[in-house]
C-alpha positions in Angstrom: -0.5 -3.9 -28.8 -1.2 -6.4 -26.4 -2.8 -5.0 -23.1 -3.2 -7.8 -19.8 -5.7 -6.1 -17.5 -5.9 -6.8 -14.1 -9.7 -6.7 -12.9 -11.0 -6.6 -9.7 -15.0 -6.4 -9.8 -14.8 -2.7 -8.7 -15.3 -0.2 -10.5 -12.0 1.3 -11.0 -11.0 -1.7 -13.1 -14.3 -2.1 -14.9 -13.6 1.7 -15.7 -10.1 0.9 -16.7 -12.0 -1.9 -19.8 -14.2 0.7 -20.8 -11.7 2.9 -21.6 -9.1 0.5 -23.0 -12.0 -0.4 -25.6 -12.6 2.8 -26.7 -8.9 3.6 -26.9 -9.0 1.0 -29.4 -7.5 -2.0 -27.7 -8.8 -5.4 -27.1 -7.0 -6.5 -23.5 -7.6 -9.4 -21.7 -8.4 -9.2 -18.0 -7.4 -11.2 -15.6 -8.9 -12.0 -12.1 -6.0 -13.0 -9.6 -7.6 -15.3 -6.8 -4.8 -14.0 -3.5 -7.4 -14.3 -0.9 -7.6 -15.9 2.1 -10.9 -17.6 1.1 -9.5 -20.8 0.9 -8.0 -21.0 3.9 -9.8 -22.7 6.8 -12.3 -20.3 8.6 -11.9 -17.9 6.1 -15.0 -18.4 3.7 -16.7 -14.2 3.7 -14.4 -13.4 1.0 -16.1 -11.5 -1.6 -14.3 -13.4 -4.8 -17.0 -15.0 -6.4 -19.0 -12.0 -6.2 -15.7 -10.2 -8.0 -15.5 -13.2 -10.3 -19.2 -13.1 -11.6 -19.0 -8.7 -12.1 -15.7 -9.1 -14.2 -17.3 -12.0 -16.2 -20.1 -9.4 -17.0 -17.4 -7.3 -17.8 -15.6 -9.4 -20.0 -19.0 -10.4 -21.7 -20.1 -7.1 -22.5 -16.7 -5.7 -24.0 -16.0 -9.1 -25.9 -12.7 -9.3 -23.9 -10.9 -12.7 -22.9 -11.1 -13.4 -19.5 -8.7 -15.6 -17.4 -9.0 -16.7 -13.5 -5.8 -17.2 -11.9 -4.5 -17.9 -8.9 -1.1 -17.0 -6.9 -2.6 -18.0 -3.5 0.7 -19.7 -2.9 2.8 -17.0 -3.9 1.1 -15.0 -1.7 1.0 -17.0 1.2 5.1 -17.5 0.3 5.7 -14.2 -0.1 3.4 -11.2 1.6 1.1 -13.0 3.8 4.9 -14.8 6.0 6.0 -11.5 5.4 3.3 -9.4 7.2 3.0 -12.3 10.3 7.4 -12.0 10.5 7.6 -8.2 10.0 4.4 -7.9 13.4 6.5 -10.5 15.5 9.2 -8.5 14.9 7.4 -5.3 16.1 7.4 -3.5 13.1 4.6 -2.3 10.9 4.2 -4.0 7.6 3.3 -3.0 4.5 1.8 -5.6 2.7 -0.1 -3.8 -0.1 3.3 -2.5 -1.3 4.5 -5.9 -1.3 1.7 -7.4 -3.0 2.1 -4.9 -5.5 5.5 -5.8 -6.0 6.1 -9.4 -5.8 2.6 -10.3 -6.6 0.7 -8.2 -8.7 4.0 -7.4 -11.1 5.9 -9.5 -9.9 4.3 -13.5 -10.4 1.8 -12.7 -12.0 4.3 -10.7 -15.1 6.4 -14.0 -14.3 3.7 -16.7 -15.1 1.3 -14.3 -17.6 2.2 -11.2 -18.1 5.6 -11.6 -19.8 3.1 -12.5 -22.4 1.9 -8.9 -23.3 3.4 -5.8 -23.9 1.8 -4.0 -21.9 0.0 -4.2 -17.8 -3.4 -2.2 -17.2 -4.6 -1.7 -13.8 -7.3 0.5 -11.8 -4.5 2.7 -9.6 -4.3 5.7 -9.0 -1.2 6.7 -10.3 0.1 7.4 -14.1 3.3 7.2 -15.9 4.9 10.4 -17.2 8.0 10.0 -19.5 10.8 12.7 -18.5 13.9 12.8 -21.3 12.4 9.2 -22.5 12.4 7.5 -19.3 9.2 6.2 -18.1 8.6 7.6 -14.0 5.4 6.6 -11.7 3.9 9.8 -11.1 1.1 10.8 -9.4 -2.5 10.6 -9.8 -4.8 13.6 -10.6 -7.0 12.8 -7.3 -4.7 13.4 -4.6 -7.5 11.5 -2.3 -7.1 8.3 -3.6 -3.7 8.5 -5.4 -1.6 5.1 -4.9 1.9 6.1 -5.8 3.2 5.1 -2.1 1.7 2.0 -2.5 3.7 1.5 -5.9 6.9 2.8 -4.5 8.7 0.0 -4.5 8.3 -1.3 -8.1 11.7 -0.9 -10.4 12.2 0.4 -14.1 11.5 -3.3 -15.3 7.8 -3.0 -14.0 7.3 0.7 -14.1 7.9 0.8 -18.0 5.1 -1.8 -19.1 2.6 -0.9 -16.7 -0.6 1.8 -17.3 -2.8 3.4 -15.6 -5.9 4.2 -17.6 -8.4 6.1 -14.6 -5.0 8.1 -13.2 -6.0 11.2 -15.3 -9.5 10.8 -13.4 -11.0 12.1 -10.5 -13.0 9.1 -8.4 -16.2 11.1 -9.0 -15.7 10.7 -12.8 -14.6 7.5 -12.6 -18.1 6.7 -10.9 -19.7 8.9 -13.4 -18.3 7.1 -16.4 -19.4 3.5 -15.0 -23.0 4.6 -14.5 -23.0 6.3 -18.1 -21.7 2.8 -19.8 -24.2 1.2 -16.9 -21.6 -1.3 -15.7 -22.8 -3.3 -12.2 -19.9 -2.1 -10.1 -20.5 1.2 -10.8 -22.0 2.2 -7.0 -19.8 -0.8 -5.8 -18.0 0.6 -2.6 -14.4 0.9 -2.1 -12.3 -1.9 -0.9 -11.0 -1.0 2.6 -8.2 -2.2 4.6 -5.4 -5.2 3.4 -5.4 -6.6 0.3 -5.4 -10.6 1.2 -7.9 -10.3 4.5 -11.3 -9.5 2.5 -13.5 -9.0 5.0 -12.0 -10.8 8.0 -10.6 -8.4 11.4 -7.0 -7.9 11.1 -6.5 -8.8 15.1 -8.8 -12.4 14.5 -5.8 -12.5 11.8 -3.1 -12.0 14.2 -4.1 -14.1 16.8 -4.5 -16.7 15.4 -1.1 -17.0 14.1 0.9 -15.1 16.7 -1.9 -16.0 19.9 -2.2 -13.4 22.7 0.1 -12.8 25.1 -0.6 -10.4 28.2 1.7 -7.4 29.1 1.8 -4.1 30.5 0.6 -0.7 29.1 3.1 1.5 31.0 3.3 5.7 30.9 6.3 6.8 28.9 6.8 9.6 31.0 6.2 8.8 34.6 6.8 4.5 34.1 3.5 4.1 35.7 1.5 1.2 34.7 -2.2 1.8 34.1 -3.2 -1.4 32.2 -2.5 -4.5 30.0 -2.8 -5.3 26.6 -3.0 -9.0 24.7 0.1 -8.6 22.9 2.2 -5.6 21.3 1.5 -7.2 17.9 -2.5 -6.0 18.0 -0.6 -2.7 18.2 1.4 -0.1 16.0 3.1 3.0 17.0 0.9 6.1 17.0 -2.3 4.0 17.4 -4.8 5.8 19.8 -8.1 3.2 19.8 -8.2 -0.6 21.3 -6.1 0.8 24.7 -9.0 1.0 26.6 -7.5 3.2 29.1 -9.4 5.8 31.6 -8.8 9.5 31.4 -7.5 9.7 27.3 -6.7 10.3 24.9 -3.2 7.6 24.9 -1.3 7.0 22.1 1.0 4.1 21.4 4.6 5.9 21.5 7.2 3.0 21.8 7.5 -0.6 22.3 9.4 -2.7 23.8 9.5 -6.1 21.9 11.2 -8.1 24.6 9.7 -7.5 27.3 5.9 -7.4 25.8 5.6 -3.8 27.0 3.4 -0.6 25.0 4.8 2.8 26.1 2.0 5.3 26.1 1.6 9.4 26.2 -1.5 11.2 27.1 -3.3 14.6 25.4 -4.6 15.0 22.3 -0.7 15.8 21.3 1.7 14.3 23.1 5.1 15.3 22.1 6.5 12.1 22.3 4.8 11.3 19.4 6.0 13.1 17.1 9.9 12.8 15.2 11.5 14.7 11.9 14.1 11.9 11.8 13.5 9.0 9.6 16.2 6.5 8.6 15.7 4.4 5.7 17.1 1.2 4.4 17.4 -0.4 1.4 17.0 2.7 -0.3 16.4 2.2 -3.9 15.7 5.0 -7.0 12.3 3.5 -9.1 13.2 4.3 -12.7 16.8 6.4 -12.2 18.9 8.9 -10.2 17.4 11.5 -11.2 19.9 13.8 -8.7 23.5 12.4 -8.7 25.8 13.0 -5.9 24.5 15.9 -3.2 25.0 16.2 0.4 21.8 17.3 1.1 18.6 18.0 -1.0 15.0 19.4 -0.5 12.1 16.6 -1.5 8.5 16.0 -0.8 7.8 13.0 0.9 5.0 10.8 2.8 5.8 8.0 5.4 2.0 6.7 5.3 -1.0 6.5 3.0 -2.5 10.3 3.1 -3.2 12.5 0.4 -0.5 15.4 1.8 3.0 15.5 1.5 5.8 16.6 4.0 8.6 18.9 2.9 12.1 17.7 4.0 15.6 17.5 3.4 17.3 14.1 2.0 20.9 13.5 2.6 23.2 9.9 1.9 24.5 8.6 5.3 26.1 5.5 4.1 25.4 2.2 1.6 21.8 1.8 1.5 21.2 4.3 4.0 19.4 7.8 3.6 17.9 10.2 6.3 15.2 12.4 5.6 14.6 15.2 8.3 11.2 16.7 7.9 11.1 20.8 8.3 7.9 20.0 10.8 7.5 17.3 13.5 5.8 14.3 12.0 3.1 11.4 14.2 3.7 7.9 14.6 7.2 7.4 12.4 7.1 3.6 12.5 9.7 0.9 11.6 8.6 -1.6 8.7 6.8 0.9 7.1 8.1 2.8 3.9 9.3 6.9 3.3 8.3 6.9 -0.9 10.4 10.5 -2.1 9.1 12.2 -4.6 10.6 15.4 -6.4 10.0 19.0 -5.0 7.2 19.3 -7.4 4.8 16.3 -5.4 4.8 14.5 -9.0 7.2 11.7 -10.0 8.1 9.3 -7.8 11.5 9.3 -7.2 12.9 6.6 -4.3 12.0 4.2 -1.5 13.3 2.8 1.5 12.2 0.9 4.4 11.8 2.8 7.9 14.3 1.8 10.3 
């Protein structure tokens, strides 16, 4: 079998050769250059240091190694994506749509057609149920993935593993310092997949600029600051206010007229919703339900290990509504509600937060 494998220099996917070898197989990684390290200004990405660990890699396995680049792509695809969705007021998801149009998406388009199989370091696995191949969750509920996979189709789902998914981090790090591979006390990647190391504001300003406007209490419409524009900001945000006499949290917005709506305490009612709408709706592998009026599922709106119970019900075309069974913080539009079945395991359906 033919196995692509999609290497970072961390030490999930330095984990995910090691075992692909002694499964057997002989993949071929790939390093995908998506960063912003090209860009003007942007020069403290940390690719070349990736680039030289997954040459080691490749070295020591006797694995083919290919650099590519989707830069463009990416630039096409997530990075307008992300500065449209912000402008827009809404908070974007662009790991999930990296993921998707990038990651199995070009990439499987330009390379991975090629093989019969994709191998990455995510969290997640595959479990087959009646034959039919489901994203399912990891066994490290910490650092599981699966809503950050949720909006991949059968196509993708069905050629895709995940070697580490059966594996707690902790083993993960212990098997990389066993086989002594040099990303093996590497830390974790943090924040947005294209930024690397540079400030997601510095990002936004300097394609959407600053614009000043009020912060205003929700409650009593008194004004008790300014921001720089609602874009720095996302609903249910609490730090970067810098408002007297907190906590505050970022409640509402109003996109027109450049204005944050904030509530005070530690718990402010008016942060919290059990009605999410979704759009686009879409089942991963298949229906695995048929028709109901209303049915209980487990569900997350944000990347967290826990789960919310709920009830999902059809309310018209690509429109479903979960209502969650306890008031959930900071339900914001642009980001995703991933369903999963009663049991917390296989991914079921997506759709965008409206």
């Amino acid at each position: 079998m033919e196995i692509a494998a999609l290497v970072s220099g961390g030490v999930d996917s330095s984990v995910v050769v090691h075992l692909l070898k002694e499964q057997g197989y002989d993949p071929t990684l790939f390093y995908i250059r998506i960063g912003m390290e090209d860009e003007e200004g942007y020069i403290d990405c940390p690719a070349e240091e990736d680039i030289e660990i997954t040459s080691y890699i490749a070295r020591k396995y006797g694995c083919r190694f290919e650099e590519v680049s989707l830069h463009q792509e990416y630039w096409d695809n997530v990075v307008s994506y992300t500065i449209e969705s912000v402008r827009r007021g809404l908070t974007p998801n662009p790991d999930m749509m990296c993921n998707k149009l990038i990651k199995f998406g070009a990439f499987n388009q330009r390379w991975g057609k090629d093989f019969d199989m994709i191998a990455t370091g995510h969290y997640a696995t595959i479990d087959h149920v009646e034959g039919t191949p489901f994203l399912a969750t990891a066994k490290d509920a910490v650092k599981d993935q699966t809503d950050f996979l949720a909006q991949l189709n059968f196509a993708q789902i069905s050629r895709l593993m995940f070697p580490i998914g059966h594996l707690m981090k902790s083993e993960v790090r212990d098997i990389a310092r066993q086989a002594q591979l040099p990303s093996a006390e590497r830390k974790d990647s943090q924040g947005i997949c294209f930024l690397g190391k540079i400030n997601y504001n510095d990002f936004l300003r300097r394609y959407l600029g600053e614009r000043e406007g009020k912060i205003v209490e929700l409650e009593t419409g008194r004004v008790l600051g300014t921001h720089r524009g609602y874009w720095f900001h996302t609903i249910g945000q609490r730090k970067g206010l810098y408002l007297s006499g907190g906590p505050w949290f970022v409640v509402k917005k109003d996109i027109e007229e450049n204005t944050l709506y904030v509530s005070q305490g530690y718990d402010p009612v008016t942060q919290y919703g059990t009605v999410i709408d979704l759009a686009g709706f879409q089942y991963l592998s298949k229906d695995i339900w048929g028709e109901f009026d209303t049915i209980d599922v487990k569900f997350k709106i944000r990347h967290t290990p826990e789960f919310h119970q709920g009830h999902l019900s059809h309310i018209g075309g690509d429109r479903y509504r979960i209502v969650s069974d306890d008031p959930i913080q900071g339900i914001a539009a642009g980001q995703y509600g991933v369903v999963y079945d009663n049991d917390a395991h296989l991914v079921v359906a997506s759709g965008m937060i409206v």
